[in-house]
N, C-alpha and C positions, 0 to 999 in steps of 0.2 A: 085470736086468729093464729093458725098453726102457720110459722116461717116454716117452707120447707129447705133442708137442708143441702148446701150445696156438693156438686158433685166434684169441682175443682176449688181451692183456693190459690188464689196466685199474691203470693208474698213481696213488695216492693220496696227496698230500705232508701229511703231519701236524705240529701246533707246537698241543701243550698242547690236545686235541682230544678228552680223558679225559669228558668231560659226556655228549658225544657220538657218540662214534665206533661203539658198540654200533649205536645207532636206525638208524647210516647204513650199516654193514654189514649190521644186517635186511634194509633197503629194497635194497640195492645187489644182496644174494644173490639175493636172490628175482627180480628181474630176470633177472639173468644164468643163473640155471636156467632160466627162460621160455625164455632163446633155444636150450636144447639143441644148446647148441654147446662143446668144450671152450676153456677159459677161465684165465688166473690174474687173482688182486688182488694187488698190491704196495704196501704200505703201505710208505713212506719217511718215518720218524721223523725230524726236523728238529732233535735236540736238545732235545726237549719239558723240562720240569719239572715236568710231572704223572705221572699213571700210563696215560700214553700209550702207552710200550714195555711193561709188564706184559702191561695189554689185547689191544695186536695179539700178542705171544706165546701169549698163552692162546688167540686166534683161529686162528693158523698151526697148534695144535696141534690143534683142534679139525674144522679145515677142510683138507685137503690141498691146495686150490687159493688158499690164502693163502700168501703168503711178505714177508720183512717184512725194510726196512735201517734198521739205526740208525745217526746218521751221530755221529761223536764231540763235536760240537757244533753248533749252530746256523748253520749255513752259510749259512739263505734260501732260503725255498721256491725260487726259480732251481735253485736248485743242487740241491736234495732232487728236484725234477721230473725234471733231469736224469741224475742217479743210476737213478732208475726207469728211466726211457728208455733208458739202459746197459743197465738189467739184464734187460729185459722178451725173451722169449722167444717171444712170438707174431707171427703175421704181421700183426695190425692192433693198435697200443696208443693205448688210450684214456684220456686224462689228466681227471682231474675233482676239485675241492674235497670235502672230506669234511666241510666245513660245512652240507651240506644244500640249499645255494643251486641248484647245480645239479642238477635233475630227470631223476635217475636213469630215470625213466618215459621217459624220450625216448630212452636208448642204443639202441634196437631202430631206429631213423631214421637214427644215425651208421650201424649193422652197413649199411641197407640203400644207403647213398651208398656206402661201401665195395663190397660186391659188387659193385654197376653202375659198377664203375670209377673212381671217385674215390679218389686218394690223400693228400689231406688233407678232411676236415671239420670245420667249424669253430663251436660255438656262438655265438650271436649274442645278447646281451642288449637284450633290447627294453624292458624294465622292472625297478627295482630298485624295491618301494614304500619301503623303511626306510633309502635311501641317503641320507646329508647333502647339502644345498641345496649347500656350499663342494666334497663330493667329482665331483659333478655336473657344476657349472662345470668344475672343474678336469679332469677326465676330457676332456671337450668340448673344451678347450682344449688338451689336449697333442696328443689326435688332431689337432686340426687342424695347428697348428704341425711336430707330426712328417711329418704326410704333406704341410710345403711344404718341409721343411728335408731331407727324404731321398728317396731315390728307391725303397725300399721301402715298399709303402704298407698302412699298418691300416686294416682296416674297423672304423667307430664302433662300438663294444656288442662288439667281437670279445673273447672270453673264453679262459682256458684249458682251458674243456671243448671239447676237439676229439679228431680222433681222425685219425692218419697211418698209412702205411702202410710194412712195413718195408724196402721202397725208400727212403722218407724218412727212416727211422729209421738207417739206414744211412749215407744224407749225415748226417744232426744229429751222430753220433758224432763227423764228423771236425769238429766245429767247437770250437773251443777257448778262444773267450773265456771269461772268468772275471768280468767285470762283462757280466748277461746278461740278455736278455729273451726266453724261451721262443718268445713266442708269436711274436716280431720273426723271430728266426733261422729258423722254421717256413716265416715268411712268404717271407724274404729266399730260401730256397731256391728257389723262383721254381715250386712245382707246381700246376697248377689245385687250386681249393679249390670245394666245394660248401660252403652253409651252412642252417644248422639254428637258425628263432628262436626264444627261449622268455623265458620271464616267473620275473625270478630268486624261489626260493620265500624263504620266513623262511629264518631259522636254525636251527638244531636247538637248539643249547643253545652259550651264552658269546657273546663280544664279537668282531670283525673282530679279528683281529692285526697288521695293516699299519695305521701310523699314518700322519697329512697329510705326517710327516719321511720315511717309510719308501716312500710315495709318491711323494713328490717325487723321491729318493736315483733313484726305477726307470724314473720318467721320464729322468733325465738321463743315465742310465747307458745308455737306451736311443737318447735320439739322439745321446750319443757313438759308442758302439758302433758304429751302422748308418750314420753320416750325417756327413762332413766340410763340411758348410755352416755350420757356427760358425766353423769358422776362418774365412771369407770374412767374417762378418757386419764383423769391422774394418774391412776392405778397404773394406766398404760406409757403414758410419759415416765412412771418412776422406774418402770420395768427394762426401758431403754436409759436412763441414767444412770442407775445403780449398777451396770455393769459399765458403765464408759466409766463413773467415779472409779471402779476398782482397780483399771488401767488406769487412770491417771496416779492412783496411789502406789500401781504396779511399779511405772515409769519415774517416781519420786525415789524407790528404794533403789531401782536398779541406779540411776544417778547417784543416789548416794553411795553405792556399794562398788561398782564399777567406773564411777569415772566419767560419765556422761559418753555412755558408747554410741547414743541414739543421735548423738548431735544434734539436740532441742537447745542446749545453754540458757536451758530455762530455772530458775532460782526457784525454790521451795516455795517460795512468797506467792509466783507466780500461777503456780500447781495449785495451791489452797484457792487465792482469789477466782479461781475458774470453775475449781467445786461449789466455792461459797454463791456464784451466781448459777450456778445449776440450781442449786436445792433453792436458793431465794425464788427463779421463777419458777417449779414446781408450787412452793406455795403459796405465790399469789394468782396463778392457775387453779390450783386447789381453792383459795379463799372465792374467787372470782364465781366459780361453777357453783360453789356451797352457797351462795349470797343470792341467783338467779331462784335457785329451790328455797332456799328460805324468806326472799318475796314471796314465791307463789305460795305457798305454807301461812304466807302473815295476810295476803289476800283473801285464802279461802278460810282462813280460822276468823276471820272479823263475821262471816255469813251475814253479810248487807244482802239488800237485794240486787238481783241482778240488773233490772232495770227499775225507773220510774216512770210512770203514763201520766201527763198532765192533764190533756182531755184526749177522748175520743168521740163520736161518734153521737152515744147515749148525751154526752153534755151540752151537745145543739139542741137535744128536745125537751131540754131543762127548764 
């Protein structure tokens, strides 16, 4: 019998998602029957420790247009999105949180940039009411900082509810980092992107799972990754100290020569120890930036895989 091939995949990365994942598969299906189009969900199991993998089994079985990977451990959502995106079968796949944030109500807007052409679309968050005051700033500040420090550039509020097409599903495969930012690599691909704004909802049930550590680790992974402007930034620190050091060595001779006209009464001793902590943080600035790249360097030279699948789908009819 010929499966015929679907016309959407919608990609869903789950991590202990057990409170709510039902409510979000109601609201999700129902949708997607609206659009009377053929469709899969791919629920990508992160390693959860609830009964996260029961659930979407009972749902695969339930629903023919569900299929489900379990990955052998907690790998990060990165990597759980990217699994789906492997495995998605349709000519347009649609990635979105199964926390409820994202307003399943809006897919039918992605479907329609897609038909008219667009191969990427991208949700745009306009409003988060229940975000932290510290997660806020901090979002705000990495956009900016990344889009001066790389030449791929994020739009502020850009999410990972977006939706490609599998032209670009096609490039993404062949990209192979392992410290990754979905939505970076999407970008970095370089295909017009249409966007889509919306106002993120509550949650359905349970807590954010990325913490302020877990945030930070994706920030940095992401302007390593995309962007060699840290290694310059030394270059650029040495370029404002090497002239402050020659004033200070200026200001050591005129005291020796004149008699301390400047009125610093500061002893040679003092002069030196102020240079000697310039060039000391210089190079553990230096050591610090060259240690982040030579992680990702010892990451991608090991070429593990990027994820592992315990079972899916095929090993229910085992």
């Amino acid at each position: 019998m010929t499966i015929k091939r679907p016309i959407l995949s919608v990609v869903v990365p789950l991590y202990n998602e057990a409170a709510g994942i039902e409510t979000f598969y109601q609201a999700l299906h129902g949708v997607l029957e609206a659009l009377q189009i053929e469709y899969e969900i791919i629920f990508c199991n992160d390693g959860s420790r609830d009964d996260t993998l029961a659930i979407i089994r009972r749902l695969a079985k339930q629903d023919r247009a569900v299929r489900y990977l379990s990955l052998t451990r907690n790998f990060g959502k990165e990597l759980a999105v990217t699994a789906g995106i492997h495995a998605a079968r349709g000519k347009a796949i649609l990635m979105l949180d199964a926390d409820g944030q994202h307003p399943v109500k809006r897919i039918p807007e992605f479907i329609e940039h897609w038909r008219a052409g667009a191969k990427v679309v991208v949700g745009i968050r306009t409003a988060n009411r229940h975000q932290a005051l510290i997660k806020k700033l901090g979002s705000s500040t990495f956009y900016r900082l990344f889009n001066k420090l790389s030449h791929t550039r994020l739009v502020p509020g850009s999410t990972d509810f977006r939706l490609i097409d599998e032209t670009v599903q096609h490039d993404f495969i062949r990209l192979t980092e392992r410290n990754r930012i979905t939505r970076g690599l999407i970008d970095w691909l370089g295909y017009k992107q249409e966007y889509i704004y919306f106002e993120a909802n509550d949650r359905i049930a349970g807590e954010a799972t990325y913490s302020l550590g877990g945030l930070l680790k994706l920030s940095i992974d992401s302007v390593v990754s995309l962007s060699v402007s840290p290694l310059f930034v030394v270059a650029y620190i040495g370029a404002v100290v090497l002239p402050l050091s020659l004033l200070i060595g200026l200001g050591m001779v005129v005291n020796l020569l004149f008699g301390d006209p400047l009125g610093l009464h500061a002893t040679g001793g003092a002069y030196v120890a102020v240079l000697t902590l310039c060039l000391v943080g210089i190079l553990m600035v230096s050591q610090g930036v060259i240690g982040l790249y030579l992680s990702h360097i010892h990451a991608e030279s090991q070429n593990r895989p990027l994820y592992l699948i315990d079972r899916d789908n095929s090993s229910d009819k085992l």
